[in-house]
Structure formats: C-alpha cells, structure tokens
N, C-alpha and C positions, 0 to 999 in steps of 0.2 A: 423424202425423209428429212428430218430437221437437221441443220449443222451441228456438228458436234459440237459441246460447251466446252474451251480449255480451261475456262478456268478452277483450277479442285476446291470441292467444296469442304470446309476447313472445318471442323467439329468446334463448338461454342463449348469453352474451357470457362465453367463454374470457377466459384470463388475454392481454395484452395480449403481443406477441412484441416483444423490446427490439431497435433500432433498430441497425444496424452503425455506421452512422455518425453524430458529431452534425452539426447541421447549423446555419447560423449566415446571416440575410439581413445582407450588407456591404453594400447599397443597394437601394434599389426606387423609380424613376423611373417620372414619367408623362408617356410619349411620343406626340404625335402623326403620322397620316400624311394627308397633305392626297393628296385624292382628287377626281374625276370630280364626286361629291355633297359634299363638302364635307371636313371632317375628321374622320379616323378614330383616336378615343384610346385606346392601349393602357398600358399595363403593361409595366415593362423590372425585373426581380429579378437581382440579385447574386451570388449564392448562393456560401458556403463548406461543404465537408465535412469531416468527417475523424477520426480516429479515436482520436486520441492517444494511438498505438505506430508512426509511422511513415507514413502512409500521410495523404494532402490532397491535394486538387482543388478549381477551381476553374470556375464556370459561369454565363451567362446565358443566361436564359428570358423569354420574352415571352408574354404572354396578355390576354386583356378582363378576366380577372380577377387578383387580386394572389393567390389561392392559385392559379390556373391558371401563371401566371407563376413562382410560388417551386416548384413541382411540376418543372415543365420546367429551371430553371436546377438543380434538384438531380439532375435524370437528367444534365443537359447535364456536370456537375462529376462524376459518377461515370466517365462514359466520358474525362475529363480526369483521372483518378486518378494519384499517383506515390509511390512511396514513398523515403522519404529514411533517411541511416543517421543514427543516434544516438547519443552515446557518451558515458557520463556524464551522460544528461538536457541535454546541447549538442551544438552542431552538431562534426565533427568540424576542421573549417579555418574559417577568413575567407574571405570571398566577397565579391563587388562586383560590381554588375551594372548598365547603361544599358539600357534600354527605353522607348522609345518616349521623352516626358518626363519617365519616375521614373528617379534615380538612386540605387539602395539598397547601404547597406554595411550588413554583420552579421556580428559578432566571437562565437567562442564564449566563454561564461564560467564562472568558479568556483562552484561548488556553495551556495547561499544567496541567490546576485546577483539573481536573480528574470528578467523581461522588461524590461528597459530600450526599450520600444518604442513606439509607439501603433497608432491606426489598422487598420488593412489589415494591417499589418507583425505586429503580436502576435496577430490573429485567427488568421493563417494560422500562426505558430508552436506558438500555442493549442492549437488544433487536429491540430497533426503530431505533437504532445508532445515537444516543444522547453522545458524549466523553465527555462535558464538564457541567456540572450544579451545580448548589447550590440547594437543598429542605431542607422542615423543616414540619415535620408532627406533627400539634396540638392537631391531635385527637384521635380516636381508635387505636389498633395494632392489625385489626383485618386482616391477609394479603387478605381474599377474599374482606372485604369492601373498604381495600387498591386500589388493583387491581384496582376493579369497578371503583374506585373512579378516578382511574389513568386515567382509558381508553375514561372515560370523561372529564377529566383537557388536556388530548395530545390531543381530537378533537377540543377544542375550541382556538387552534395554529391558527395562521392565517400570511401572509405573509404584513407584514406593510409597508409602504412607502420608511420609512427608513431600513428596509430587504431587500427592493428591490435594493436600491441605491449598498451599500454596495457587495450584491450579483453579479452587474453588474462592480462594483470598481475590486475585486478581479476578475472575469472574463479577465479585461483587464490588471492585471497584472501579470495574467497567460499566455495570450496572447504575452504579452512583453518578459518577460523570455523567452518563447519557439524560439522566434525569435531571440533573442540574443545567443541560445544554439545553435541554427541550425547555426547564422554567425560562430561561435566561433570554431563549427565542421567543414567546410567550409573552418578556414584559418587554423586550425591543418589539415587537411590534404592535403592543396598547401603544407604548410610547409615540411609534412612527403611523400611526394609523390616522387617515386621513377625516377631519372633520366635516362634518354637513355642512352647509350655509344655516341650517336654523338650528346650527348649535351654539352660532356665534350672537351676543347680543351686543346690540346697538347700544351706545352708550346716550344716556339721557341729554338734550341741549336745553340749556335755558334760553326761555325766550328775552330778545332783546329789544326794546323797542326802539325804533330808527326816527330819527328827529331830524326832520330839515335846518337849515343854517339859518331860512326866515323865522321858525318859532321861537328858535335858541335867543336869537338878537331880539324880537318881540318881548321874549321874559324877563331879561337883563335892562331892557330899555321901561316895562312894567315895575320893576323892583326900584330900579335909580328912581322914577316918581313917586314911589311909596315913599321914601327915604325921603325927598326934598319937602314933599309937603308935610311931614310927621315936623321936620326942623322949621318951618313956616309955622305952624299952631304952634309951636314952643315959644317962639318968638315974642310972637303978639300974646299969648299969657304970660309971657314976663313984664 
C-alpha cells in the first residue's frame, strides 16, 4: 500500500466576489425573553444597506449570535430595498416626515455643502448616495426609530417637474463638453502628429563656384597689366 500523504490538501480560494451592497450595523442590542426556565438572551442587529446609486434598505435580525443576528437583519433590509431618485448628488425636494417619535426634516443642498446630518440620518443617506443635504431631527434619538423613520421620508422622494428639467439641462451639458473634448483631442493630435520624411522639402542651394588661390592671383596679376599698359599708350600720344 502507498504511504499515507500528511500533508492536507488545502482547497484553492478564488478571487473574493465584491459585495452589491455595503452594509453598515446602526445598533446591536442585547435582548432578553423570560421563559418557563428562566431567561433566554438574544441578539437584536440594526442593519443598513445600500449601494450609493440609489438604492437603501433597512432591517432587524435577531439571533444567539451577533453574526447570526447581523446575517438576518441584512436579508431582512434587502427584502426592505427602495430606491430613491437623485439629482445633482441631492435629494430632488424637501421632505418632512413624523414617525412614530422621530420627527425628520431634509433640505436638499449646493454642490460642496457635504451631509450636514448625524446618526441614523447620514448613514441612510450615506448609503443611498445622497453627497449633499441639510437635516434637522426634532424628535427621538432613538437610532432604530431614526432608521425606520428614514426609510419612509427617502420613499416618499419623487421626481418633480422641475428635477426633471434640470436633469435633462445638465445631460446637455454634458453632452456639449464631451464634444468639445473630443474636437480639442482631434486638433492636438493634427497638431502632434508625426511628419513623413517626404513631407519635408529640401531647401534650394545655390551653386557656388570654387576658385583656387592660383586663378584668383592670375586675374589680379592679368588686370594690373591691362592697367599699365592702357597708361604706357597715353603716354606716348601725348
């Protein structure tokens, strides 16, 4: 028989598959339930989702364990999923909403303004991909009533007339840029584009003609005798 192999064959761990949503514990209590034999303690998780393009839920799970409990409240928040419109990385109106005892206002805001929020309130905006708002919470600081409260003030979002306009303004001058980026690429590279050798012409030389230092002194030395003997015939006709 062959030797036994010790050493365990270890299973080959692919690359990790990335998550749809992130996911975010807003609290995790520890709850009892008095029973027949005494008390029985559980686990209560908070759980937010969400994807930041639109799309948060909210959920509670309960278990004997705190990952059993954060497992269940993130199924429990998937099947609570909603998606909200966005316009400008802000909400597209003011909202105000009573629940329960949160009473939550949320202004949308100017591009830079950040979350002006805390709690409950910026998680779930966080989360929906909301970059810019004002809130002001009147009521409880209770973060599950928060939550709840939240996930009903983002569904009653609605796309307005004037969200619509707006949305279809910056579409067309996004459109415009791109087309000005594209001419602009287009005349940098006519500009940088590389020439052939028989695009370049040769410039013309004129010919020179090269004279030895004997003819030069030959010519000079031919002209002086033209010259003396011109003043010799003057001479003698005078």
């Amino acid at each position: 028989m062959p030797p036994p192999n010790d050493k365990r064959k270890r299973r080959s761990r692919g690359p990790r598959e990335e998550k749809e949503f992130e996911e975010y514990m807003l609290q995790l209590d520890r709850v009892t339930r008095v029973v027949k034999g005494g008390r029985r303690m559980r686990f209560r998780a908070t759980v937010i989702i969400g994807d930041r393009a639109g799309r948060v839920g909210l959920g509670l799970g309960k278990g004997a364990d705190v990952q059993i409990a954060a497992r269940k409240g993130a199924a429990e928040a998937k099947k609570n999923l909603i998606s909200i419109p966005i316009v400008n990385d802000t909400i597209p109106h003011p909202v105000k909403l009573k629940y329960k005892a949160a009473r939550i206002l949320v202004l949308p805001a100017a591009p830079g303004t950040g979350l002006i929020a805390g709690s409950a309130v910026r998680k779930m905006l966080e989360l929906a991909g909301v970059k810019n708002a004002l809130s002001k919470n009147f009521g409880t600081q209770n973060r599950v009533v928060m939550g709840q409260a939240m996930l009903k003030l983002l569904s009653e979002l609605k796309m307005t007339e004037a969200a619509k306009k707006f949305v279809a303004e910056l579409q067309k001058q996004k459109e415009a840029e791109k087309k000005k980026r594209a001419a602009a690429q287009k005349d940098s590279g006519k500009s940088g584009k590389r020439r052939k050798p028989s695009d370049f012409k040769k410039p013309e030389m004129k010919k020179v003609e090269s004279k030895s230092d004997l003819k030069v002194t030959a010519e000079k030395a031919s002209k002086e005798k033209g010259r003396l003997e011109e003043e010799i015939e003057k001479q003698k006709a005078a």
